[in-house]
ZAMARGU-4260 file (C-alpha; in steps of 0.2 Angstrom, whole numbers, plus 5000, padded with zeros to 4 digits):
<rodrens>
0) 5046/4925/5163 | 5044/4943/5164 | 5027/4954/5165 | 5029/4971/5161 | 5019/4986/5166
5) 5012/4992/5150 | 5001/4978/5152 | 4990/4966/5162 | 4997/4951/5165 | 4992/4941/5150
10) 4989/4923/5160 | 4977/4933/5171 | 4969/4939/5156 | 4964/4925/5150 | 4959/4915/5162
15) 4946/4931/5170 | 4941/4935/5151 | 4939/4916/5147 | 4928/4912/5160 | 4918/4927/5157
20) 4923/4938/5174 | 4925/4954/5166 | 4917/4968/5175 | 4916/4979/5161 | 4904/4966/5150
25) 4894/4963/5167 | 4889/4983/5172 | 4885/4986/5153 | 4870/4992/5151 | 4861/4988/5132
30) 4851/5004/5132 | 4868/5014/5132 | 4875/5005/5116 | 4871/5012/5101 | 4860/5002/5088
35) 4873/4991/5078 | 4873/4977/5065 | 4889/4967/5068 | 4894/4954/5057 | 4897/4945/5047
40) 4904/4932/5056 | 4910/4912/5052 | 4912/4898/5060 | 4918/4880/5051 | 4903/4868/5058
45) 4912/4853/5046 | 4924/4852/5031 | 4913/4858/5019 | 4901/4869/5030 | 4897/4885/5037
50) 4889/4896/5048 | 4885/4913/5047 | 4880/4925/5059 | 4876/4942/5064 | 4873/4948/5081
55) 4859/4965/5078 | 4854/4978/5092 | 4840/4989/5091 | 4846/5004/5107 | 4828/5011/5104
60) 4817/4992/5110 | 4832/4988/5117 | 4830/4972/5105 | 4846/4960/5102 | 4843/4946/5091
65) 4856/4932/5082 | 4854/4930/5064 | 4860/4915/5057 | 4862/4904/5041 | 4870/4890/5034
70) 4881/4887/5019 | 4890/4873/5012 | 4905/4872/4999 | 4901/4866/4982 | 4919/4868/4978
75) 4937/4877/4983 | 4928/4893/4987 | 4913/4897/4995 | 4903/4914/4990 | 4887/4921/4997
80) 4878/4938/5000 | 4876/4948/5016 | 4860/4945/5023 | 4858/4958/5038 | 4854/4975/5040
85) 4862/4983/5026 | 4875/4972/5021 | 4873/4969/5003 | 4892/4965/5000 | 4897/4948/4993
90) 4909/4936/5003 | 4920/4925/4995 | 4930/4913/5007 | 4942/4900/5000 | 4940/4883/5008
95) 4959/4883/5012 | 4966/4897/5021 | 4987/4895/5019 | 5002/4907/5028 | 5013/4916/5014
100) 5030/4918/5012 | 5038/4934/5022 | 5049/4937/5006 | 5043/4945/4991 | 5054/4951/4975
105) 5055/4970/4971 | 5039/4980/4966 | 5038/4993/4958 | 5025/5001/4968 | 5019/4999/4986
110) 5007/5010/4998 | 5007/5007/5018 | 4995/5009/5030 | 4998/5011/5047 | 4987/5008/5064
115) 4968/5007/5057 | 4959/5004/5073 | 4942/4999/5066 | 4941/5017/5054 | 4935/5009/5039
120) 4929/5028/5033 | 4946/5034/5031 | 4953/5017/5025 | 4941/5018/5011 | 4946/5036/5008
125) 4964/5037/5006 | 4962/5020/4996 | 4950/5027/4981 | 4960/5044/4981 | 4975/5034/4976
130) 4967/5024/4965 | 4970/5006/4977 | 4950/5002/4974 | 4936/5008/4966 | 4918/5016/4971
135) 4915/4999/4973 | 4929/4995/4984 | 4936/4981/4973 | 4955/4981/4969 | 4960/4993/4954
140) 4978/4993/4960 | 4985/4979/4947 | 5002/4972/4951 | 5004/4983/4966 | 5008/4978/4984
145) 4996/4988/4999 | 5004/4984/5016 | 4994/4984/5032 | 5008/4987/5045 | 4997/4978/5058
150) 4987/4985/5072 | 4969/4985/5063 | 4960/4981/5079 | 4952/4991/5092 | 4947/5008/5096
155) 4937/5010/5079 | 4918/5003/5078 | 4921/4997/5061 | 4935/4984/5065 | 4925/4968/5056
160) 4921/4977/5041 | 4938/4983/5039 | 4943/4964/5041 | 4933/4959/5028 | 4936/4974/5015
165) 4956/4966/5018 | 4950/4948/5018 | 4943/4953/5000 | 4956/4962/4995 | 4967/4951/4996
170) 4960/4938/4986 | 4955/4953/4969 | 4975/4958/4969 | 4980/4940/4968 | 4970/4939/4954
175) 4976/4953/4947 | 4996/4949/4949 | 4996/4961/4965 | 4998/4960/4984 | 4989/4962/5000
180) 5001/4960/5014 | 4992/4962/5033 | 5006/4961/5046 | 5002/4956/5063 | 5000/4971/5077
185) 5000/4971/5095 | 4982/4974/5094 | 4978/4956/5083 | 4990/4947/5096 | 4978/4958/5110
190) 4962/4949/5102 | 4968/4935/5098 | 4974/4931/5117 | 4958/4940/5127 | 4963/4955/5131
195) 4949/4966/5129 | 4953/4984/5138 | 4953/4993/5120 | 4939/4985/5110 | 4923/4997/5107
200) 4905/4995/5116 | 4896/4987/5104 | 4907/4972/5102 | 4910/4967/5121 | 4888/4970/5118
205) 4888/4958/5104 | 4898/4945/5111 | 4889/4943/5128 | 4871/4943/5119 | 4878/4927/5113
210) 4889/4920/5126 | 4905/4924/5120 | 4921/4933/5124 | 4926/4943/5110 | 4941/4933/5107
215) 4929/4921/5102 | 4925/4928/5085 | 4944/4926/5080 | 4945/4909/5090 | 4951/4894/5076
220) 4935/4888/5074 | 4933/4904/5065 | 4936/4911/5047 | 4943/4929/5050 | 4953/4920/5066
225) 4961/4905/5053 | 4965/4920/5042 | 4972/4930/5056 | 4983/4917/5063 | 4991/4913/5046
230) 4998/4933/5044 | 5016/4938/5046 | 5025/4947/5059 | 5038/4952/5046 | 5037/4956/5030
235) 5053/4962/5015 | 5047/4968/4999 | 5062/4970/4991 | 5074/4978/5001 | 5059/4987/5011
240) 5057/4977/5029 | 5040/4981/5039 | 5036/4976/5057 | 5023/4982/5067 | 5031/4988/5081
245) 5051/4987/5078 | 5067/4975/5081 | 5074/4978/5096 | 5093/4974/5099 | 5086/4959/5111
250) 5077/4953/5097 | 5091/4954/5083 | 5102/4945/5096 | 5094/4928/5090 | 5098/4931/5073
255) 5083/4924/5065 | 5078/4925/5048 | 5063/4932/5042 | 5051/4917/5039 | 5060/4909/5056
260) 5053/4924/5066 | 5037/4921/5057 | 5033/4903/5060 | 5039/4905/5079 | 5027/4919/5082
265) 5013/4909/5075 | 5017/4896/5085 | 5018/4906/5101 | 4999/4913/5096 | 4992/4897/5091
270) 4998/4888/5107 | 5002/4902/5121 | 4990/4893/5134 | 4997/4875/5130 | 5018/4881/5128
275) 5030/4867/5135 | 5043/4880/5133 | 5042/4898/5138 | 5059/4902/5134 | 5054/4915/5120
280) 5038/4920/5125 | 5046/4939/5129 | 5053/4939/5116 | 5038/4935/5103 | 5025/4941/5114
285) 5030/4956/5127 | 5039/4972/5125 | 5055/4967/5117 | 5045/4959/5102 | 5041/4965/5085
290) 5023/4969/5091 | 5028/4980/5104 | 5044/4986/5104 | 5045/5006/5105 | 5064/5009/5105
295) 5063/5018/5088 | 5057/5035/5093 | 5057/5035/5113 | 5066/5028/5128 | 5054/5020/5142
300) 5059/5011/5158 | 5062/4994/5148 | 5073/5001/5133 | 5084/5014/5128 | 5078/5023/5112
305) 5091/5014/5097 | 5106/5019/5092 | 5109/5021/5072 | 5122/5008/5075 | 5108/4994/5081
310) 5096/4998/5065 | 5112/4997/5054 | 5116/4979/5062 | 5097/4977/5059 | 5096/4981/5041
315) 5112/4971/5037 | 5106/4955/5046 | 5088/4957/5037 | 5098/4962/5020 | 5085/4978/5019
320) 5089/4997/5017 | 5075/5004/5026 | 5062/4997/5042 | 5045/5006/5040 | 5036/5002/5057
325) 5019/5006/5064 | 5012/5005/5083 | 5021/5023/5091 | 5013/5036/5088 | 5017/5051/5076
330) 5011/5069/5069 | 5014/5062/5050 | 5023/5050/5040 | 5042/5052/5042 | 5061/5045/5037
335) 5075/5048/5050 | 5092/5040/5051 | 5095/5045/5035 | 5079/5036/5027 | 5084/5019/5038
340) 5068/5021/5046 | 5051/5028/5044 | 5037/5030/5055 | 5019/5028/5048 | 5006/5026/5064
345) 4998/5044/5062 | 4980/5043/5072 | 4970/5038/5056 | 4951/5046/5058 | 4958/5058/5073
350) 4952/5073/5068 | 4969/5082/5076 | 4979/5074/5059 | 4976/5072/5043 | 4975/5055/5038
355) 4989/5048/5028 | 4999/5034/5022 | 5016/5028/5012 | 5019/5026/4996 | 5036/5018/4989
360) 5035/5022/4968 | 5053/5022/4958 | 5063/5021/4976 | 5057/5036/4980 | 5046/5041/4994
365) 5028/5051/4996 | 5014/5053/5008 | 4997/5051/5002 | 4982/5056/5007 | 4964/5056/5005
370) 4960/5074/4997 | 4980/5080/4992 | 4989/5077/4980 | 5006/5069/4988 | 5018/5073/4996
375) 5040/5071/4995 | 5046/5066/5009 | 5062/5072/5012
</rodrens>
């Protein structure tokens, strides 16, 4: 198996972050972490029971303190109030949390987001400009489809509620004949395994007040981590194909299909520590894989940048016209080879870009934003 250097080495990730030997979570000082209310989070305790919690830290007594309750299913779906700090939302949380399909029929309109990283401000913003949610920030998008082009985690401190105003999401535009699709980034696989270099402050705080790592919010006891280890890595809407990170030419050598590729990376996440066979744990889980992969836009010391030829072959195998990816970094929105491909990991909340997304109407192409009216891409 090969390590690569944009990285730690995930086995000793795991095992240091497991058994709770992080240096940065043992020289952190409480009274240099802002106040916060984090939460909520839930854990199943039996089939039809759950608890909730919040973890709150008062910076000024220096005060952090677990608040909890319980609740139990009275039917197929679960539905209580937040209870902490300011938290007024309500939670509605199916009993039964199931993986989608990767395939989905044309649509007739669909708006992209790239990398989040916990800035729920901006989210919300370039959402209710574009009519996606309301001041309520309930779903007003009807049959439309919004795709999360993974990386959601990290860097923000607002990653839970973004979490959560997805997890909701989610469940209105069902209702309403639409789609919420959140793609899997290298960021969810980062929190997922305990690999904690990016995440903010308050939540390595949170997480040793009560003894946890802060993969242990997402663990499978967990709701948000039983909801996260259902996503996709790849999704096609249509002829539109979205990764997080890209398909490099390694990857495409093992022609498999969309839901293939999606069940195998599950299964790699769900069982990384306990895999039998590590034959495709590069490919799924390092820089050659749809999380990471950076062969689009630049050439580093493990890949050449890729040749129209390779996203061609791509295209053809996935039976898609275009691959709008997330995870490199760029200035704004844009196609290139010929509209084959289309960047859309702008620094959302950076104040040095203007937030933006995609949005795919009558095969043609836009950005949005949260205070223009859109844009052509051309």
């Amino acid at each position: 198996m090969r390590f690569y250097n944009i990285y730690l080495p995930l086995f000793i990730l795991i095992f240091c972050n497991f058994y709770g030997y992080s240096q940065q979570d043992t020289e952190m000082d409480s009274l240099l972490v802002s106040s916060y209310v984090e939460g909520p989070h839930i854990r199943y305790s039996t089939d039809n029971k759950v608890d909730v919690f919040y973890i709150k830290h008062d910076s000024i007594k220096n005060k952090t303190k677990k608040i909890s309750k319980s609740f139990r299913y009275k039917n197929d779906t679960l539905t209580f109030k937040g209870f902490a700090g300011s938290d007024t939302l309500t939670y509605i949380i199916p009993k039964n949390i199931k993986s989608q399909t990767g395939l989905y029929q044309k649509a007739d309109q669909i708006i992209v987001l790239g990398d989040i990283h916990g800035e729920l401000e901006a989210l919300i913003g370039i959402l209710r400009f574009n009519k996606v949610i309301d001041e309520n920030n309930k779903w007003i998008y009807g049959k439309g489809h919004l795709v999360f082009t993974g990386d959601v985690f990290d860097r923000g401190n607002k990653v839970t509620e973004c979490l959560w105003l997805i997890f909701q999401l989610e469940i209105q535009a069902k209702k309403a004949g639409g789609n919420v699709h959140y793609i899997i980034g290298n960021h969810e696989m980062m929190a997922l395994l305990f690999d904690d270099r990016y995440v903010a402050k308050k939540y390595k705080h949170a997480a040793r007040h009560i003894k946890f790592h802060y993969s242990h919010f997402f663990d499978k006891q967990s709701v948000l981590g039983t909801w996260l280890r259902s996503k996709n890595t790849l999704l096609r809407i249509g002829d539109h194909l979205f990764v997080h990170g890209g398909i490099s030419p390694q990857f495409l050598e093992k022609k498999m299909k969309i839901d293939d590729v999606n069940i195998k990376m599950r299964y790699h996440l769900n069982n990384y520590t306990q895999l039998k066979d590590t034959t495709l744990v590069d490919l799924f889980l390092y820089s050659y894989g749809p999380l990471w992969y950076r062969g689009y836009l630049s050439r580093t010391p493990n890949h050449d940048r890729i040749s129209l030829a390779k996203v061609t072959e791509t295209l053809d195998f996935y039976e898609s016209r275009v691959i709008i990816f997330g995870h490199t970094p760029v200035a704004r929105v844009y196609p290139f080879y010929s509209f084959k491909l289309i960047a859309m990991d702008v620094p959302i909340g950076d104040p040095n870009y203007i937030d933006q997304a995609l949005l795919i109407e009558n095969q043609k192409y836009y950005r949005i934003f949260a205070h223009k009216e859109k844009e052509r891409l051309r």
